[in-house]
N, C-alpha and C positions, 0 to 999 in steps of 0.2 A: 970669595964672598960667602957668608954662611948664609946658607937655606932655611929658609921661614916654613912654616906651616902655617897659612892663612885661612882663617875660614872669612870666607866673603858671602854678604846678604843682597839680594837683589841685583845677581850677574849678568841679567836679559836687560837690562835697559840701556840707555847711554852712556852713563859715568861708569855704571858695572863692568859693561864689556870694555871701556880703558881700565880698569884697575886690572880686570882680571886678565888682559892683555900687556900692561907693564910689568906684574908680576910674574908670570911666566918664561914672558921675554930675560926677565933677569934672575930666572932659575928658580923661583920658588913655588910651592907645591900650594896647591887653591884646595878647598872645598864650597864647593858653591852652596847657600841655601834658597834656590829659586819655588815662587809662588805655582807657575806655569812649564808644565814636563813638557808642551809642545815648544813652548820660547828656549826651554831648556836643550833642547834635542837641536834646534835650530843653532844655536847658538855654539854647539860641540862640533858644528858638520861647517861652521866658518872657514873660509880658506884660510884664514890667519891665521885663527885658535886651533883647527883640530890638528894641526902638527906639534903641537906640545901637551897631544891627549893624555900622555903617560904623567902629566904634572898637573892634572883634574879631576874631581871626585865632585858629584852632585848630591842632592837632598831638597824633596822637593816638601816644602812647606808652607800651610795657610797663617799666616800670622795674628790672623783676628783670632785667633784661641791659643791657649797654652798644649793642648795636646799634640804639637810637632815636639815638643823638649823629652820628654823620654825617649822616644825611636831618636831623636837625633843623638844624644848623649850614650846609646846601645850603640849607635852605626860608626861613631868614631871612633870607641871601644872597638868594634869589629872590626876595622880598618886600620886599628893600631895608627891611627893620624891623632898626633900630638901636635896639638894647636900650640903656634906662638904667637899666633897674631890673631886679632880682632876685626875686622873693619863693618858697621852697623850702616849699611849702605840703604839697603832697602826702604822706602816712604811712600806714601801717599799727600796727593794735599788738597784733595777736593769731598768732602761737599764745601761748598761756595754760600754765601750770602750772609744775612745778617746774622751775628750771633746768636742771636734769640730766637731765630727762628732756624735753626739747625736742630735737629730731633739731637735729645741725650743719646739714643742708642747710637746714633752717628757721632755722637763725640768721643763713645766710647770705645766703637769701632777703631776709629781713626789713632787712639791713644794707647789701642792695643798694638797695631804695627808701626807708629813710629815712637815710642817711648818703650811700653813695658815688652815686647820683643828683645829690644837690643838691652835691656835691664835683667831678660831671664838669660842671655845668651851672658853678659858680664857675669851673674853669677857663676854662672856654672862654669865659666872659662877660666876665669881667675885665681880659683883653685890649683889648677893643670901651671898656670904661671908660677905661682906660688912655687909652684913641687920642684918644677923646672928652672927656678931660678931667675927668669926674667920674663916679658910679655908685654907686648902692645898693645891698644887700643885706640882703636879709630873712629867717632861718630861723626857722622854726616852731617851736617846744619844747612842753616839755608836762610834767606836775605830777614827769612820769619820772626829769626830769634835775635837778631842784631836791632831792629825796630818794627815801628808799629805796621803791619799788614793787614789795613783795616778789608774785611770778607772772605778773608784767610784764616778766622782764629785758629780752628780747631788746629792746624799744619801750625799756624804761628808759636801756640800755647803748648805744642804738643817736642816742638825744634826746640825753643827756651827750656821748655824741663829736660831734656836732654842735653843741652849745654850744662846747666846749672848742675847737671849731674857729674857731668867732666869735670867740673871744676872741684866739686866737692869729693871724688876717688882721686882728681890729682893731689889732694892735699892726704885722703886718705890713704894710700897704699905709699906714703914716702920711706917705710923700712921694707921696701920691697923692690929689686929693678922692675919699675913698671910704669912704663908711662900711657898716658891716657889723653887724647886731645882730639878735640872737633876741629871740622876744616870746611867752610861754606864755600862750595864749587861756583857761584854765581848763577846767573839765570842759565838754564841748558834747554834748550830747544830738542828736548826730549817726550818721551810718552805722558812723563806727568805734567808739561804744560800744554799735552793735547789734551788730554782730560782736563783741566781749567778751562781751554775755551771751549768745549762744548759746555761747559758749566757756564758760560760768561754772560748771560743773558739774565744772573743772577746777582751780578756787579755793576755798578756806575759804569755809563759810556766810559770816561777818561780812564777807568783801569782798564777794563776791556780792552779799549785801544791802544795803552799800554804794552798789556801783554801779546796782545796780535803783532806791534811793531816787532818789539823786540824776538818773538819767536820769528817772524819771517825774516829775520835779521840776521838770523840762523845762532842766535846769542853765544853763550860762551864754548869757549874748544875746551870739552870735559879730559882731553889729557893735562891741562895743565894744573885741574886735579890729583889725575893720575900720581901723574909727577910727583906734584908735592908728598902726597899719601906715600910711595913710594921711599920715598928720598927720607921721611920720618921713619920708614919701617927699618931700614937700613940705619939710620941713622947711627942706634946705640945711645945715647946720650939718653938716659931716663931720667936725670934731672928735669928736662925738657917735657914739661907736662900740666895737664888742669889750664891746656892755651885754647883759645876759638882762634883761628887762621883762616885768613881769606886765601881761596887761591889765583884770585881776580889782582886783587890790591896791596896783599905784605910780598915783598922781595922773597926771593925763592934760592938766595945765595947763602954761604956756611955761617954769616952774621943770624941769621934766624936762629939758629945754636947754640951761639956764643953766653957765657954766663950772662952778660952785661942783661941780655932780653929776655931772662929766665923767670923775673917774680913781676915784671911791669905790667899795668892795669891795661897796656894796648893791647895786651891779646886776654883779656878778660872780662865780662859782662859785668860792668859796673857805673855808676852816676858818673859823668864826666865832671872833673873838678874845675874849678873856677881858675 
């Protein structure tokens, strides 16, 4: 199997440490870009992970501003790691409450690390694809951008221009091997639906108690993101691109591949037809 260079974003949380755990496991080489150098340090001294430390490189950055992208585009340089892969993992999804009464600079915060983050990091990556001949890309979505997540916007409004962005490099980059596609992990009963319920006093009872059921519920098993993420990177088929995939609800078998599911509106953000 040929060896990837992946640069991976937000490898300290739950769905992170399965990616950055299935990749390894199947020989390919990570650069993390983690917010937090203590979660970061923690996360290298795992019993799982720190046995495959010779196939890890970190970078630790704030994504609410742009000044992580030069030191990061100098250290890869430095490290001679040629990226081929993508994956825009990294989010937040809280401030909470009614749209209008959420401060602009908090919308803007928030739009800074889930949208225009994984939009400087495609720039600059796509290039390096380009030179090299092929290259993946992976963003993260989530139940926000699929429908309406009324006290969510900013995380809702913020997933949708992200998908939509997929959609629109899948259609751009077709004289290039490069495919690009979103993959919604389902609810994960992870750090950022702890930070929603301490926000939840901010939402309707019935979401609230929504989101408490399903986090004690211990909600979805984020390898079976992994997996999927995985199973595309490997894949090869760069046709296969500009798709939003569940990794809850589409089948996880070689038919996901097949031409037949290649241009169909079910893996695309569109009006359902009559």
């Amino acid at each position: 199997m040929e060896q990837k260079s992946i640069v991976l974003t937000g490898a300290t949380g739950g769905l992170g440490r399965a990616l950055l755990l299935h990749a390894v496991i199947n020989g390919h080489r990570v650069i993390m870009i983690n917010r937090d150098l203590g979660k970061t340090r923690d996360l290298l001294t795992d019993s799982e992970i720190k046995k495959y430390h010779d196939l890890i490189d970190f970078f630790i950055a704030d994504f609410s501003s742009q000044d992580w992208l030069d030191d990061f585009k100098s250290e890869i340089r430095r490290k001679n790691f040629k990226p081929s892969v993508l994956v825009n993992n990294a989010g937040i999804n809280t401030p909470l409450g009614n749209s209008w009464k959420i401060n602009i600079d908090l919308w803007k915060y928030h739009f800074n690390v889930n949208f225009f983050a994984p939009v400087s990091l495609i720039n600059l990556l796509i290039p390096y694809f380009i030179e090299q001949g092929s290259g993946v890309i992976i963003n993260i979505s989530g139940g926000g951008a699929t429908k309406p997540m009324p006290y969510f916007s900013p995380y809702a409004a913020s997933k949708t221009a992200l998908v939509r962005l997929t959609e629109n490099i899948g259609i751009e980059r077709k004289d290039f091997n490069i495919s690009v596609n979103a993959v919604a992990p389902g609810f994960l009963a992870t750090n950022i639906h702890s930070d929603s319920i301490n926000e939840s006093s901010k939402v309707p009872n019935k979401i609230r108690d929504e989101i408490l059921e399903e986090y004690n519920s211990g909600g979805q098993d984020p390898n079976k993101a992994a997996s999927l993420i995985v199973k595309i990177i490997e894949n090869n088929n760069f046709r296969f691109s500009g798709n939003l995939l569940s990794a809850i609800w589409d089948k996880l078998d070689k038919k996901l591949f097949d031409s037949d599911t290649l241009e169909i509106n079910r893996f695309k953000l569109r009006r359902a037809e009559k």
